[in-house]
C-alpha positions as CSV (number, residue, x, y, z in Angstrom):
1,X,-0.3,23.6,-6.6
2,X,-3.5,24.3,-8.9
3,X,-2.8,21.5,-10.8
4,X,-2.1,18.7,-8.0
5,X,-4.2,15.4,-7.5
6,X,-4.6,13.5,-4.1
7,X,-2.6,10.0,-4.8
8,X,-3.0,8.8,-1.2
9,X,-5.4,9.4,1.6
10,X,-5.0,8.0,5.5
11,X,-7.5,8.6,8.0
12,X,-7.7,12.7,8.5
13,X,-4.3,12.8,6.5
14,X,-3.6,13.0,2.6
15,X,-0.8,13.2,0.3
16,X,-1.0,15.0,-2.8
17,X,1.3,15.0,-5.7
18,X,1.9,17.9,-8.8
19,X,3.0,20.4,-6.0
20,X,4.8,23.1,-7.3
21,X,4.4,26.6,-5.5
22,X,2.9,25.2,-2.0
23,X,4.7,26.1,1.3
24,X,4.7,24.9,4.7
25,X,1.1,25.3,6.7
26,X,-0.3,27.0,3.4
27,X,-4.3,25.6,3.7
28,X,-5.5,24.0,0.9
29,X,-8.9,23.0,-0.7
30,X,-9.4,19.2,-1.3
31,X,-11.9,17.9,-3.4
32,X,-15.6,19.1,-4.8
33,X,-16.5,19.8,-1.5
34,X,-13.9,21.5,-0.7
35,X,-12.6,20.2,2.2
36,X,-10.2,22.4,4.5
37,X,-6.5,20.7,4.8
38,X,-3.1,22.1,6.3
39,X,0.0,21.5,4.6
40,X,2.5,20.0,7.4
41,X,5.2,18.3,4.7
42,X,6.6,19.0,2.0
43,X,9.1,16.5,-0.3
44,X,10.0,17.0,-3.9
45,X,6.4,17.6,-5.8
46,X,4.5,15.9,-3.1
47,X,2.4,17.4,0.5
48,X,1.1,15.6,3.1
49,X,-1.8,17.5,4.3
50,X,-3.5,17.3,7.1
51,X,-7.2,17.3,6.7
52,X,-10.0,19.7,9.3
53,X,-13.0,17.3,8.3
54,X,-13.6,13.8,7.7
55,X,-12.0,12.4,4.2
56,X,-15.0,10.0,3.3
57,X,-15.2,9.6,-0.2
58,X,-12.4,11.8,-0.9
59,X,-10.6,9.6,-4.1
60,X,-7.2,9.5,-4.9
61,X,-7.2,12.3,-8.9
62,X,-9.4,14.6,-6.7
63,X,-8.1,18.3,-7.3
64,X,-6.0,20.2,-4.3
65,X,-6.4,23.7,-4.5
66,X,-3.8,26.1,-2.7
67,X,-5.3,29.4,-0.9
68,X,-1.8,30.1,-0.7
69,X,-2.4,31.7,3.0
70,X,-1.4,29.8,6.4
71,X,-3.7,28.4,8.6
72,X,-5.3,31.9,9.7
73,X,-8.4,33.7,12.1
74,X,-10.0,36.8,11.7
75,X,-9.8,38.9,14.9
76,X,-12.4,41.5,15.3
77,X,-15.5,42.7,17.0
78,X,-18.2,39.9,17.2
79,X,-15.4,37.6,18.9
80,X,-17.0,37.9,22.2
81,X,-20.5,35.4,23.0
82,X,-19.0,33.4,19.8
83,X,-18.9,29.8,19.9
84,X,-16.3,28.2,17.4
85,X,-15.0,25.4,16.7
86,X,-11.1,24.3,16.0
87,X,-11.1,26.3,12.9
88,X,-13.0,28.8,14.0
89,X,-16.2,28.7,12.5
90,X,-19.1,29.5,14.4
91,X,-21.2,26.4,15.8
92,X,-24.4,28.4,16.1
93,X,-24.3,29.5,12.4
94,X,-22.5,25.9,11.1
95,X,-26.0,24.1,12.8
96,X,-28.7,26.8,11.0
97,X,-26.8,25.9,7.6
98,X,-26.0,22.4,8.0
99,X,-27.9,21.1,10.8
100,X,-26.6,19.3,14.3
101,X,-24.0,17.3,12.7
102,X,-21.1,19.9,10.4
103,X,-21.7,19.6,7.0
104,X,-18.2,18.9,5.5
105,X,-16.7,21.7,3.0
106,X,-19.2,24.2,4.5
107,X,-17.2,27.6,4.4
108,X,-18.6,30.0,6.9
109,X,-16.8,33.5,8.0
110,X,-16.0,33.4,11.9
111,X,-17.3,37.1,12.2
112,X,-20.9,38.5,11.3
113,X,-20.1,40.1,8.0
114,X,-23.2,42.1,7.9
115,X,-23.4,43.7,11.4
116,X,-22.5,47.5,11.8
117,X,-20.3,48.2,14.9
118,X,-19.9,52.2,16.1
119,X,-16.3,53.4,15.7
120,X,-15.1,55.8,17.5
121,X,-11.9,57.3,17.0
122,X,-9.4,58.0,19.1
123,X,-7.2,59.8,16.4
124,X,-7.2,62.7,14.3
125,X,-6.8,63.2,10.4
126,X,-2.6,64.2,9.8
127,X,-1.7,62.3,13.3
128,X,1.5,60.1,13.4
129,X,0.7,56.3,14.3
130,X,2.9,53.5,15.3
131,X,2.8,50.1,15.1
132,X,0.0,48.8,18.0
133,X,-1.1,52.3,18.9
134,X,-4.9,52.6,19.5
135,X,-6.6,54.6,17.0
136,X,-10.3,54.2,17.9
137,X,-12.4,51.4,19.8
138,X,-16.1,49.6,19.5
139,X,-17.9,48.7,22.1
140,X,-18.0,45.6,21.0
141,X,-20.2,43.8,24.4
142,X,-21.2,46.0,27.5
143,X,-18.5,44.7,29.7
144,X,-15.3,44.9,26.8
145,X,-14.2,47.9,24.8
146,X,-12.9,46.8,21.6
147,X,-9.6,48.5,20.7
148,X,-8.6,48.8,17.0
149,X,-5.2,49.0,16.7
150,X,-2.4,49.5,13.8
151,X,-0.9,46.6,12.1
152,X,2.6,45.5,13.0
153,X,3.8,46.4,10.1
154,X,2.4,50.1,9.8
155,X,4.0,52.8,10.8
156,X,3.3,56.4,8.9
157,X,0.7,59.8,9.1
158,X,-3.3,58.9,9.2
159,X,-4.5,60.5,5.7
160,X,-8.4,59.9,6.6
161,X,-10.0,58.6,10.0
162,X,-13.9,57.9,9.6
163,X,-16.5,57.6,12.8
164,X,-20.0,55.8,12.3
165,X,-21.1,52.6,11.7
166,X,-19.0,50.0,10.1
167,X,-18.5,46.4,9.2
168,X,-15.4,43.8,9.8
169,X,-14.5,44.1,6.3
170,X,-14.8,47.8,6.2
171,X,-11.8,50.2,6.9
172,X,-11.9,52.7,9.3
173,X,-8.5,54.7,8.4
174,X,-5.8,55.1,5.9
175,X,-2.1,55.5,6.6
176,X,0.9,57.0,4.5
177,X,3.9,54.5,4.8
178,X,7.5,55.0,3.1
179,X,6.2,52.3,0.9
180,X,2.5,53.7,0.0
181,X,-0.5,53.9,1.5
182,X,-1.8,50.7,4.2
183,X,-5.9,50.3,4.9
184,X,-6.8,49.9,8.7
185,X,-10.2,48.0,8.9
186,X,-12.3,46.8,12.2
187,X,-10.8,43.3,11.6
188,X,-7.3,41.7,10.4
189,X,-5.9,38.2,9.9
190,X,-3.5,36.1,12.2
191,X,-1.7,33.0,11.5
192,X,-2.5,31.0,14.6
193,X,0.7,29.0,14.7
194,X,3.1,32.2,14.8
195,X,3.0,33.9,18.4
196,X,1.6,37.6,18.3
197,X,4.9,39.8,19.2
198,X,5.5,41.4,22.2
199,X,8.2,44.6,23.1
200,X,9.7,42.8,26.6
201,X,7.9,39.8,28.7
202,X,7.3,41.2,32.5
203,X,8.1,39.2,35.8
204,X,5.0,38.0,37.8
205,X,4.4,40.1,40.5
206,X,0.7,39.7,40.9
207,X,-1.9,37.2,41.4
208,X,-4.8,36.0,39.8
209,X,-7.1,36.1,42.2
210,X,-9.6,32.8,41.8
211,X,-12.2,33.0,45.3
212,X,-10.6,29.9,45.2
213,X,-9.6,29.5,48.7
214,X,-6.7,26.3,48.0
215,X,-5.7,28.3,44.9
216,X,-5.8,32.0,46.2
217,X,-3.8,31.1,49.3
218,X,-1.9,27.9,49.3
219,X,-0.9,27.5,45.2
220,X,-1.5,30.9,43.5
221,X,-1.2,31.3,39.9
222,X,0.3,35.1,38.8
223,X,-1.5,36.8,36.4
224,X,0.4,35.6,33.0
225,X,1.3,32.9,34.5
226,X,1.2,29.0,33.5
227,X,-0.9,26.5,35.2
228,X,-1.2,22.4,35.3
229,X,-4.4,20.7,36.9
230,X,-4.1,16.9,36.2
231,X,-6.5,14.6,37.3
232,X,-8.4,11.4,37.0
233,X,-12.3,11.3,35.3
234,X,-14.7,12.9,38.1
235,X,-12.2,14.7,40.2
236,X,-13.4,18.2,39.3
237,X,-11.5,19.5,36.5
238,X,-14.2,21.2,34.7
239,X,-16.2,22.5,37.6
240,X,-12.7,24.0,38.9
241,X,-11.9,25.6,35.2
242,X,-15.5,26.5,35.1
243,X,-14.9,28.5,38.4
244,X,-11.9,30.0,37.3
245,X,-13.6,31.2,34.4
246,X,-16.3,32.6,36.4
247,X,-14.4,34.3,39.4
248,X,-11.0,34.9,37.8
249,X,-10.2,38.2,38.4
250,X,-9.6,38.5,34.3
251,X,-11.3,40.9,31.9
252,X,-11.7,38.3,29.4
253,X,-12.1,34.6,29.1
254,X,-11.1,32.1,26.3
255,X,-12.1,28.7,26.6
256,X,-10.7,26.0,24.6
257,X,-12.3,22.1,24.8
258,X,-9.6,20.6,23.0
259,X,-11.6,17.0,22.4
260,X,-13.6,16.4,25.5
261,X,-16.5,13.6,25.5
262,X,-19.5,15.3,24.4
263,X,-21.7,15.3,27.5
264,X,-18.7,17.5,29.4
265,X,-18.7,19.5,26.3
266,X,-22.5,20.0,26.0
267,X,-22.7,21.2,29.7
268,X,-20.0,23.8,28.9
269,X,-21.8,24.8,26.1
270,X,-25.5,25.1,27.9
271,X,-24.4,26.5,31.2
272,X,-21.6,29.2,30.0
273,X,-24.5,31.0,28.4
274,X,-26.8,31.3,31.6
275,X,-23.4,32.3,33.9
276,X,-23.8,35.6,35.2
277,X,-20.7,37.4,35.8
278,X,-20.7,38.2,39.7
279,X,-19.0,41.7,39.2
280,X,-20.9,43.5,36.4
281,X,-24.6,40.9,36.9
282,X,-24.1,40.7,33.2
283,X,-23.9,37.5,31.8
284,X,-20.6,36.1,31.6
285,X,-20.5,35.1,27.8
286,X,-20.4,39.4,27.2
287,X,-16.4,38.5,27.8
288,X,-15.8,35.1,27.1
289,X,-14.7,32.9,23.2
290,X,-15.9,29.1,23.5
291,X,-13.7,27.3,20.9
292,X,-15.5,23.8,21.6
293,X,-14.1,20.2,20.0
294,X,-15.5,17.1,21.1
295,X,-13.6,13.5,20.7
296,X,-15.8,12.8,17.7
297,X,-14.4,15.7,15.8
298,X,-12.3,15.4,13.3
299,X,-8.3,14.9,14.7
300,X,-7.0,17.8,12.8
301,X,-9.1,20.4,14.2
302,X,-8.6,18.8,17.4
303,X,-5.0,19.9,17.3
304,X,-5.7,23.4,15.7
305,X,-8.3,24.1,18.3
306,X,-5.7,25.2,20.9
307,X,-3.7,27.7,18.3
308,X,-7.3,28.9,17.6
309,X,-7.5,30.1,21.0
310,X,-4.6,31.0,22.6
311,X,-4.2,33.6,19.3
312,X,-7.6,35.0,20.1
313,X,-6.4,35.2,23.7
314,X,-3.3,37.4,22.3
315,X,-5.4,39.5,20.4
316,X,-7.2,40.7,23.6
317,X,-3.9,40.8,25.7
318,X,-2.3,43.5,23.3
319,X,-5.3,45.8,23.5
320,X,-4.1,46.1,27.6
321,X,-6.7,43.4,28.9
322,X,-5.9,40.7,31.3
323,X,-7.0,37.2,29.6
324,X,-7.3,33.9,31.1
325,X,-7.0,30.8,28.8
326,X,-8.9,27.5,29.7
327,X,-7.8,24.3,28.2
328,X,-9.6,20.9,28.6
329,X,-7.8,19.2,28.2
330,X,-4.7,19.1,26.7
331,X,-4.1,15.2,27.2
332,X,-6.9,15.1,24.5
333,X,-4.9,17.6,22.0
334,X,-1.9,15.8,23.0
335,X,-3.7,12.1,21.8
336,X,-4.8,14.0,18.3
337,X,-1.1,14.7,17.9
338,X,-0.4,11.2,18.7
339,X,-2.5,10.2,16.1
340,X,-1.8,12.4,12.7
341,X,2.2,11.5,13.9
342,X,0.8,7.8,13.4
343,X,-0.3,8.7,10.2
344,X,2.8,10.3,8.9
345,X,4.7,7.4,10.1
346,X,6.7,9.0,12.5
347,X,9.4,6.9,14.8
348,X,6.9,7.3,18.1
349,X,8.1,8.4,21.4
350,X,7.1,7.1,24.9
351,X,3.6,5.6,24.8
352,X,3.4,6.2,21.5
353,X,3.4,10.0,21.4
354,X,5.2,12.0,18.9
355,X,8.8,12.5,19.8
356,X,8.2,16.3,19.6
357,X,5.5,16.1,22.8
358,X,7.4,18.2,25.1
359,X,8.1,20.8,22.4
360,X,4.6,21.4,21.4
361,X,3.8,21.8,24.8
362,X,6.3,24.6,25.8
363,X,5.4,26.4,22.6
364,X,1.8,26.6,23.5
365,X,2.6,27.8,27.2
366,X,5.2,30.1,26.1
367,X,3.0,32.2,24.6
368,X,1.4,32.8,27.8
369,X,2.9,36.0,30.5
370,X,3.0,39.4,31.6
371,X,4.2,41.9,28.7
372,X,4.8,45.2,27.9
373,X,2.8,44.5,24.1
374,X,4.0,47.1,21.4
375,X,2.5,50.5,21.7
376,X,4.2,53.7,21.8
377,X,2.7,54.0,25.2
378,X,3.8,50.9,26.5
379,X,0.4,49.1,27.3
380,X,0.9,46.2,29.3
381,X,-1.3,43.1,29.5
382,X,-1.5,39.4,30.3
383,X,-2.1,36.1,29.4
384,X,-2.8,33.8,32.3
385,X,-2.8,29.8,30.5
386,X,-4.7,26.8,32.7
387,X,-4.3,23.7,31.6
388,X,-6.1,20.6,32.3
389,X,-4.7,17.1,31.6
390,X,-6.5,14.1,31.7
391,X,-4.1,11.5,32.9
392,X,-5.7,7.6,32.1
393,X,-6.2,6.4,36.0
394,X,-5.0,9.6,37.5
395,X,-1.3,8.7,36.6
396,X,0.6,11.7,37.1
397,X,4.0,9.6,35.4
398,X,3.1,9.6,32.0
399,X,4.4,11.5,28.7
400,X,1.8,14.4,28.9
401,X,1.8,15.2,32.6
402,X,5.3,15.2,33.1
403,X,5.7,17.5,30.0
404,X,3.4,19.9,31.2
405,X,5.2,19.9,34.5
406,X,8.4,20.8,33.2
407,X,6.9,23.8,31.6
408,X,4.4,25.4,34.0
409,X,4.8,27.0,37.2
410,X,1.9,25.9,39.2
411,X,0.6,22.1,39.6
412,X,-3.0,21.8,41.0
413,X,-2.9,17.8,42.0
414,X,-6.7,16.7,41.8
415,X,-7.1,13.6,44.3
416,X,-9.8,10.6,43.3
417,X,-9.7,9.6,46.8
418,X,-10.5,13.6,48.5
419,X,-13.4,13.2,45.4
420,X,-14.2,10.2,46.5
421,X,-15.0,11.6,50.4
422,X,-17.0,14.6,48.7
423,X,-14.1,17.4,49.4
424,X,-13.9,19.5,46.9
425,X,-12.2,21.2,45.2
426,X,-10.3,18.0,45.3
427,X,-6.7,19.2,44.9
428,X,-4.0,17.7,47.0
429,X,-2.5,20.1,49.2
430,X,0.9,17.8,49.6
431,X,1.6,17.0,46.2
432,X,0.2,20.3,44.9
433,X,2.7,23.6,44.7
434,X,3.0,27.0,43.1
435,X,6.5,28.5,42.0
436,X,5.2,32.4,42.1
437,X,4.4,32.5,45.9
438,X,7.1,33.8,46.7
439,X,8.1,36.2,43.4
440,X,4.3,37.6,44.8
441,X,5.4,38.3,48.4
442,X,5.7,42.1,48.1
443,X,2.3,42.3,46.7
444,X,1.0,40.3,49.4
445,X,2.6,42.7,51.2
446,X,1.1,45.4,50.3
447,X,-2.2,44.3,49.7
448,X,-2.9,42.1,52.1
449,X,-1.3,41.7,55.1
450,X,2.1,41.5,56.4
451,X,2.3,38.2,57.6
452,X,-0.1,36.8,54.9
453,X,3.2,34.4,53.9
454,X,3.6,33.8,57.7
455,X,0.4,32.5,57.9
456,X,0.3,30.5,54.4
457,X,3.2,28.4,56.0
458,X,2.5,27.6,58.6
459,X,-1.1,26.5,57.7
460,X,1.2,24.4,55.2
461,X,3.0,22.6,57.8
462,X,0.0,22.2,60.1
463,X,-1.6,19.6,56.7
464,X,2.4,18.8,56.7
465,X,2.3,17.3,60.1
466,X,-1.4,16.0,59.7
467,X,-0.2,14.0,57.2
468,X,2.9,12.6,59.7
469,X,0.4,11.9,62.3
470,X,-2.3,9.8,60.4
471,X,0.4,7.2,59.4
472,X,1.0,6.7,63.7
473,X,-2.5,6.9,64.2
474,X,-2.8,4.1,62.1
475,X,-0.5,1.9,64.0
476,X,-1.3,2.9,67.4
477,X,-4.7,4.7,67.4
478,X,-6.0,7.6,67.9
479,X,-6.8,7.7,71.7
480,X,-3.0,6.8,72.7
481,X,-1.9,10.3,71.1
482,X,-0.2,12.6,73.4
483,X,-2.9,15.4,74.1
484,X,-0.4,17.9,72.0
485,X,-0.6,16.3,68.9
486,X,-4.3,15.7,68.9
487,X,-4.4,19.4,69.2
488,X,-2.4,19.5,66.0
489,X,-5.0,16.9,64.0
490,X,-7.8,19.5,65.6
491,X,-7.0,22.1,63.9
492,X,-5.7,20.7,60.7
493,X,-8.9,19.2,60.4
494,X,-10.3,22.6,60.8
495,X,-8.2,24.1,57.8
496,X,-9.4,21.0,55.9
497,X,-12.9,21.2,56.3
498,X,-13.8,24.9,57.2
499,X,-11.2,26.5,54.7
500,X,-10.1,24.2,51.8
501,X,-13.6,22.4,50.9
502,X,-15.4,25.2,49.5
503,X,-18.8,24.7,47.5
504,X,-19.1,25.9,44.2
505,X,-22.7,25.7,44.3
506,X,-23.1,27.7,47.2
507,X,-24.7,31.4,46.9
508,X,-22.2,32.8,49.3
509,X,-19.2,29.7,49.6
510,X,-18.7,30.2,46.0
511,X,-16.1,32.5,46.0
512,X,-14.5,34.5,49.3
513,X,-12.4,37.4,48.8
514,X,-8.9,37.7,49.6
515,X,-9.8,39.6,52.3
516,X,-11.7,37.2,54.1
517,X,-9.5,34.2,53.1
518,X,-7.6,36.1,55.6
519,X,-9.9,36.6,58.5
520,X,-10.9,32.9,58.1
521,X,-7.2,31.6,57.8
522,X,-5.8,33.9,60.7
523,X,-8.4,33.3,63.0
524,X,-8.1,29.0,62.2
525,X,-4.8,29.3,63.0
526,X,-5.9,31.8,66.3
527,X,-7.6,29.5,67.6
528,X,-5.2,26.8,66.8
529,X,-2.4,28.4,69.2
530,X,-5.2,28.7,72.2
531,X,-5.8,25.2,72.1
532,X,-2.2,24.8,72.0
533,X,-1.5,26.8,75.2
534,X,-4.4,25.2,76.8
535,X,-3.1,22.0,76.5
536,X,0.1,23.1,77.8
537,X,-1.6,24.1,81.2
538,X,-3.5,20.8,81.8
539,X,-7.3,21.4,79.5
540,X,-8.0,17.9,77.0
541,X,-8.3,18.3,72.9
542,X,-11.7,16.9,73.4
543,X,-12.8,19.4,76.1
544,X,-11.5,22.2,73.4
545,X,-13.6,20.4,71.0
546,X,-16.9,21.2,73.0
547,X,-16.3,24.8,72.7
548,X,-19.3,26.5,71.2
549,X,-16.9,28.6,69.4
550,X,-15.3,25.6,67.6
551,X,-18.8,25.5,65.6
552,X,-18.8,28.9,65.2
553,X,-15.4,28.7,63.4
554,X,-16.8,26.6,60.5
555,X,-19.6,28.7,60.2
556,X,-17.1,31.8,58.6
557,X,-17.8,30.7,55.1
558,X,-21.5,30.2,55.0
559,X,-20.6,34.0,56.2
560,X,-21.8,37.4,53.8
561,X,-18.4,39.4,52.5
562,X,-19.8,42.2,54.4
563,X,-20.5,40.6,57.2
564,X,-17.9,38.6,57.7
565,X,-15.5,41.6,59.6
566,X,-17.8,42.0,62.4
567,X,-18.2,38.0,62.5
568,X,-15.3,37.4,63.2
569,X,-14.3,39.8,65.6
570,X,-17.3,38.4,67.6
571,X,-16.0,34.7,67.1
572,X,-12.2,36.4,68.3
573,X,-14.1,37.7,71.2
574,X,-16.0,34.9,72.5
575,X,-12.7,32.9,71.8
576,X,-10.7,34.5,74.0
577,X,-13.3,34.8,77.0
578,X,-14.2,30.9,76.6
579,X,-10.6,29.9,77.0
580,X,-10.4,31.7,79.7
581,X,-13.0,30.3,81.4
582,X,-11.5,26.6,80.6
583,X,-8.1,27.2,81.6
584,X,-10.0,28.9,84.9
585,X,-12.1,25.2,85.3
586,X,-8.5,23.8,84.4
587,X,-6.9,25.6,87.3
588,X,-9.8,25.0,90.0
């Protein structure tokens, strides 16, 4: 392919003719500048290519030079704090060199060549190593041990191990193969389209505990698990990924903006750097990759931008670490595939999307789970994926949505209207659901409580019933309610508003332990079957309602983690004693 010419250019895509020895996703080299292009057809001696930056004043004779390597990152050390973009070069060195707008052609390595990173090794000189065993590790941030591991394809006796100060580029150890002799460095290549293998996928049997109260208790996601939140502009997406991020009981983060509008993107990228992480007080960018693509980035990038980070996320699963992928959104990586398949001239698919929507989609979150990685030791880790999908007026039927239903486990239904009335998060506890609940109920089990899943429910069919009684209120009115059923709409509305809103701006509400989402459900629901008995024997809802203790109940969550034990046992307390004092008034 040295010797082919562009003949056609179209948008972000071109066609080049004189191709000879190109393959499928080889990257090319278009132009004098050089622009970076993807090979995605190939037909007799032409490619189409798809192009990373914008093709202005690229004319049709311009040279197309083959790198003769697939679209491909360099994983190593430095990854951590970096902010990249689709292809992943790094934002903060692309604006020193080419100032705020990306200078097109501008070739920059995602990892600081020139830093030195202490190696220590884990190995000795004359050891046997496998494929994926751990020979040494860097400390690559204070919060995230680095773990070099061996190549796939290596497998032999260590002839040298070195310890000191290295670069990326520089290797660490040499190994004897069958075939010769194979150079381990601090860094290696990945193609991002070609999953990272795995010995045997593992059954989710664990959460990933959020401090989410809706999400930790009502729709849980397992660690390794998939996850869907659609929603409508300005129903908390972002601020609920940015929680997850923050709180997710993950070791490291990845998050991917796949081609949101600037200003959400520019928030991401000026507050992840001040977040502190609440476990370690460090700041939460020592464990977390930004890959960030705005809408007025080039398409082609767009689309790469979530291979980019989901093969990072791999990287970090196989060293043992539990990652949690961020995407926002996919509806806008979706659109950039709808538009190079307009390009290519594709027959389109429903709304216009490429026919091969739905397979895209299932690749991408089946590279996501639980796994035994390979490792003679059998490390396991995980690679929780969260989605976000931007449906156009919060409609949950179209071609994106509906994909990613079919595909991941959880669905976190964000409401306009619960935005709207300034409950948040705003995810629909009626249309919202989680698959793993109950794959998760022996961990619950033994971790929590017993009768956590007897609890969960019936909290479920209290908003259940809620939900049955508003439509008669609205034909008959509240006040013509049978007193047992405005006991039911009490404490439903006590679930809604003094367990499932939950500020994420709040020093304290923020994030409650799992722990405490069960003192604060159980003793809801507590006081929910009191007001139920008391009705039975003659007391009114609205007498209930007086109760000091009623206030008391929503103050739980304004309540310290370690206070919150002997709060509640003091609520418990004067809940039983001022019901017996009403159902003694009741009596009299």
């Amino acid at each position: 392919m040295s010797d082919s010419i562009v003949s056609r250019i179209s948008g972000s895509v071109v066609v080049a003719t004189g191709v000879e020895d190109a393959q499928m996703y080889d990257v090319v080299r278009i132009g004098e500048m050089g622009l970076l292009g993807e090979v995605i057809r190939l037909e007799g001696n032409k490619a189409t290519i798809q192009v990373y930056e914008d093709t202005t004043g690229i004319k049709p004779g311009e040279k197309v030079t083959n790198t003769k390597r697939p679209l491909s990152i360099q994983l190593g050390p430095g990854l951590l704090k970096s902010i990249y973009d689709g292809i992943q070069r790094p934002l903060d060195v692309l604006r020193e060199k080419s100032g705020d707008f990306i200078g097109r052609g501008v070739v920059i390595p995602a990892l600081d060549q020139n830093t030195k990173w202490e190696f220590v090794p884990l190995k000795k000189k004359n050891e046997e190593v496998r494929p994926g065993e751990i020979i040494g590790s860097v400390q690559e941030t204070p919060l995230i041990s680095h773990k070099i591991m061996v190549p796939f394809n290596v497998n032999g006796v260590l002839t040298s191990i070195s310890d000191g100060k290295f670069t990326v580029n520089e290797n660490v150890a040499e190994v004897k193969t069958n075939s010769g002799k194979a150079q381990i460095g601090l860094s290696s290549w990945w193609m991002v389209r070609t999953p990272r293998p795995v010995s045997k996928k593992l059954p989710p049997e664990s959460p990933l505990l959020t401090g989410q109260r809706v999400l930790d208790t009502f729709f849980p996601v397992a660690k390794g698990g998939t996850a869907a939140i659609p929603g409508p502009f300005g129903s908390g997406k972002t601020v609920t990924q940015q929680q997850l991020a923050k709180w997710a009981d993950s070791n490291v983060i990845v998050y991917i903006g796949c081609g949101e509008r600037g200003n959400e993107m520019t928030e991401i990228l000026t507050t992840f750097p001040e977040l502190e992480d609440p476990k370690s007080k460090r700041p939460l960018m020592e464990r977390t990759v930004l890959v960030a693509n705005t809408s007025n980035m080039p398409v082609a990038a767009r689309e790469a931008s979530i291979y980019t980070g989901i093969t990072m996320g791999e990287y970090y699963r196989d060293m043992g670490y539990d990652v949690a992928l961020m995407a926002d959104s996919t509806s806008r990586w979706a659109e950039a595939l709808r538009e190079i398949s307009g390009r290519l001239e594709e027959m389109p698919g429903e709304e216009g999307y490429p026919a091969y929507l739905g397979r895209r989609l299932a690749e991408f979150y089946e590279r996501g789970g639980k796994a035994v990685v390979i490792s003679p030791e059998d490390r396991i880790g995980s690679l929780t994926l969260v989605g976000a999908v931007s449906p156009p007026g919060g409609d949950f039927s179209e071609p994106v949505s509906q994909n990613t239903l079919r595909v991941t486990r959880v669905f976190w239904g964000l409401d306009a209207s619960l935005a709207s009335r300034r409950h948040f998060p705003s995810i629909n506890w009626l249309t919202s659901y989680s698959l793993y609940a109950d794959d998760m109920d022996e961990w619950y089990k033994s971790n929590i409580s017993a009768n956590w899943t007897a609890l969960r429910r019936e909290a479920l069919e209290i908003l259940q019933r809620e939900s049955e009684l508003q439509e008669i209120v609205q034909l008959i009115g509240y006040d013509a309610l049978p007193e047992p059923e405005k006991g039911i709409l009490d404490t439903a509305r006590s679930i809604r508003e003094d367990y499932l809103q939950q500020s994420a701006y709040d020093e304290v509400d923020t994030y409650t332990s799992i722990r405490k989402q069960l003192l604060m459900l159980s003793t809801i629901l507590e006081f929910g079957k009191l007001e139920s008995e008391a009705i039975k024997k003659g007391a009114t809802s609205q007498k209930i309602s007086s109760l000091s203790v009623r206030k008391d109940l929503s103050m739980i969550k304004w309540t310290r983690e370690e206070e919150v034990e002997s709060k509640v046992e003091e609520i418990r307390s004067n809940m039983k004693t001022q019901f017996e004092k009403l159902l003694a008034e009741v009596a009299h």
